[in-house]
C-alpha positions in Angstrom: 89.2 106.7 27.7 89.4 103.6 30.5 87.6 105.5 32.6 84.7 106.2 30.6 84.6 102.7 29.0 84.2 101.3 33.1 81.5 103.5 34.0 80.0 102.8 30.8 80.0 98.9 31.5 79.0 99.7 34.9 75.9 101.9 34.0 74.5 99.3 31.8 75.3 96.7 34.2 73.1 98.8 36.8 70.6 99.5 34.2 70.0 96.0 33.8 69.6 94.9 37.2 67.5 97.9 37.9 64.9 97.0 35.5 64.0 93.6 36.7 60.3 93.0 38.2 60.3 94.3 42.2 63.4 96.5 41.6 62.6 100.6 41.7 64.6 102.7 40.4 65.8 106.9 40.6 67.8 109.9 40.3 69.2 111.4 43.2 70.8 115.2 43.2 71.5 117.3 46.1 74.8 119.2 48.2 77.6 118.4 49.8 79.3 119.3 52.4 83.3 118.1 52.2 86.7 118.2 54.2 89.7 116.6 54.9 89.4 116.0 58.7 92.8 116.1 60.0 95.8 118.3 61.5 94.7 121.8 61.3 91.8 121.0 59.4 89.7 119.4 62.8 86.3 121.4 63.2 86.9 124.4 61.2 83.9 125.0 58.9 85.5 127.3 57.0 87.9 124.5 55.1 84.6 122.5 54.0 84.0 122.6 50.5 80.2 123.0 49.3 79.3 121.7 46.2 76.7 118.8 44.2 76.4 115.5 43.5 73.7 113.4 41.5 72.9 110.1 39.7 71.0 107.1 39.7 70.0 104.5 42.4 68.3 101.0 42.7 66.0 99.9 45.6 65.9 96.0 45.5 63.2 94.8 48.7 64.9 92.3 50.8 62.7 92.1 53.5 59.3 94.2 54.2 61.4 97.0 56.2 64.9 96.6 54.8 66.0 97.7 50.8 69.1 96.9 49.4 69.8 100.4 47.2 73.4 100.4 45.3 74.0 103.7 43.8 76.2 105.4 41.1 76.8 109.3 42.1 78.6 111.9 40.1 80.7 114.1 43.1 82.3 117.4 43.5 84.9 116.7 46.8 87.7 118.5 47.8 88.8 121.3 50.8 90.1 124.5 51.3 93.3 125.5 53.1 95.1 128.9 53.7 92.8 130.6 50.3 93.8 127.4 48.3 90.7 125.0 47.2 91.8 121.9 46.4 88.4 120.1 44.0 88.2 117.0 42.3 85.1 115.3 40.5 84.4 111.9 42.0 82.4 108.9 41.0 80.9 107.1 44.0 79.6 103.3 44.1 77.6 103.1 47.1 75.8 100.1 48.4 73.2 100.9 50.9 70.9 99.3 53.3 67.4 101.2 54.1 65.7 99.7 57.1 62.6 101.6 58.3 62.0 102.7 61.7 58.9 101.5 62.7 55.4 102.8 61.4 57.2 105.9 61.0 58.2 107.4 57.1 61.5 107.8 58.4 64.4 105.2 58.2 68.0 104.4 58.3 70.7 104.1 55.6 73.8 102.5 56.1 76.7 100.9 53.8 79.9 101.0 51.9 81.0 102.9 49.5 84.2 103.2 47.0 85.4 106.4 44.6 87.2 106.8 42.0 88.4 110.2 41.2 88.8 111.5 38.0 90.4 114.0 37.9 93.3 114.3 40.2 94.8 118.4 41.2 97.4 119.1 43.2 98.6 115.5 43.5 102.1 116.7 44.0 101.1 118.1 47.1 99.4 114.9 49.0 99.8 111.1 49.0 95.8 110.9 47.8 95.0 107.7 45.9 92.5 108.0 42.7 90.5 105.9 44.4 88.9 105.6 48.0 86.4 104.0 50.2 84.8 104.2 53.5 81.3 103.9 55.4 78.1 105.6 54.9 75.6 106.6 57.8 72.4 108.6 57.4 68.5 108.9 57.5 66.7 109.2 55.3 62.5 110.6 55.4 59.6 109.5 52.8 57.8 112.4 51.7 55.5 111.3 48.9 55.0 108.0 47.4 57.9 108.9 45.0 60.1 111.3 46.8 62.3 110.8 49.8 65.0 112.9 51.1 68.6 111.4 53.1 71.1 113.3 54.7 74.4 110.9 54.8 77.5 111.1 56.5 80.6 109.8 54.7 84.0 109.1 55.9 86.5 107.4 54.1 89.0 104.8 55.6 92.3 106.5 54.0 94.1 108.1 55.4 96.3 110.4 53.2 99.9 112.9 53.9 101.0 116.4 53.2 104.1 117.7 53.7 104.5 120.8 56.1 102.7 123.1 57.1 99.9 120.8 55.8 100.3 118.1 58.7 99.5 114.7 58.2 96.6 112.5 58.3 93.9 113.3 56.0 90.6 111.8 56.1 88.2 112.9 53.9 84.8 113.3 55.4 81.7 114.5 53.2 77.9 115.2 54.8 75.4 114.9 51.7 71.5 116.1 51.6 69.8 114.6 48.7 66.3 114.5 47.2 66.1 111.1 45.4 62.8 110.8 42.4 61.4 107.3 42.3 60.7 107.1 38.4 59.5 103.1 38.8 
């Protein structure tokens, strides 16, 4: 019930801010790519997990080629290993700079982020937190006047164990490719 009561306080926290004269705001939905990059786990595609995310985002002008966009994302991460698939639903608190390249409709995100998780399976099995943060680094491409598209990498800055045959040092990494709706 904590954990609904938070994002609820935090949703209307970002509502508010995201209605105020020069603010735009959005929804964002698209598919992720996730994995715990680590022993055993190091470029093997066939341990990435493929699932969603979506949810709202701000885009506050700071300059004429650099946005300020915080987001709030709803996140399906996780991994498989040896037929297992190990899922949990995140939410993600991102805060992003956009700064344009150029005359181009093409520009840069980068920023922090922090998760919380949920839901927590398997946590017998690894020392994963309920919470975790990292860097974001992307680019993103304008479209239309109202649509743009962003394909973010995301790697986290914990580092987590498993016992054997696992091996140790798990970082989860996630690449994301979004369409995100301008409503104002």
């Amino acid at each position: 019930m904590k954990k609904f009561i938070l994002i609820y306080c935090l949703l209307g926290v970002c509502w508010t801010a995201f209605t105020q004269d020069g603010v735009n705001f959005g929804v964002k939905v698209g598919g992720n790519a996730t994995s715990h990059a680590g022993t055993g786990l190091l470029n093997d595609p066939n341990n990435n997990l493929y699932a969603y995310h979506f949810g709202i985002f701000g885009q506050l002008p700071l300059t004429s080629d650099v946005l300020l966009s915080p987001e709030i994302l709803y996140t399906k991460k996780g991994f498989k290993r040896r037929g297992i698939t190990f899922q949990s639903p995140y939410i993600d608190f991102s805060l992003l700079a956009k700064i344009n390249l150029g005359d181009s409709k093409a520009y840069c995100v980068v920023g922090p982020y922090a998760s919380y998780q949920l839901e927590r399976e398997f946590s017998y099995i690894t020392s994963q937190k309920t919470y975790d943060f990292g860097g974001n680094l992307g680019i993103g491409l304008k479209i239309q006047q109202h649509l743009r598209m962003e394909a973010i990498f995301q790697t986290s800055a914990n580092v987590w164990t498993a016992p054997r045959p696992m091996g140790e040092g798990y970082r989860l990494t996630q690449v994301t490719l979004s369409a995100l709706y301008l409503i104002r």
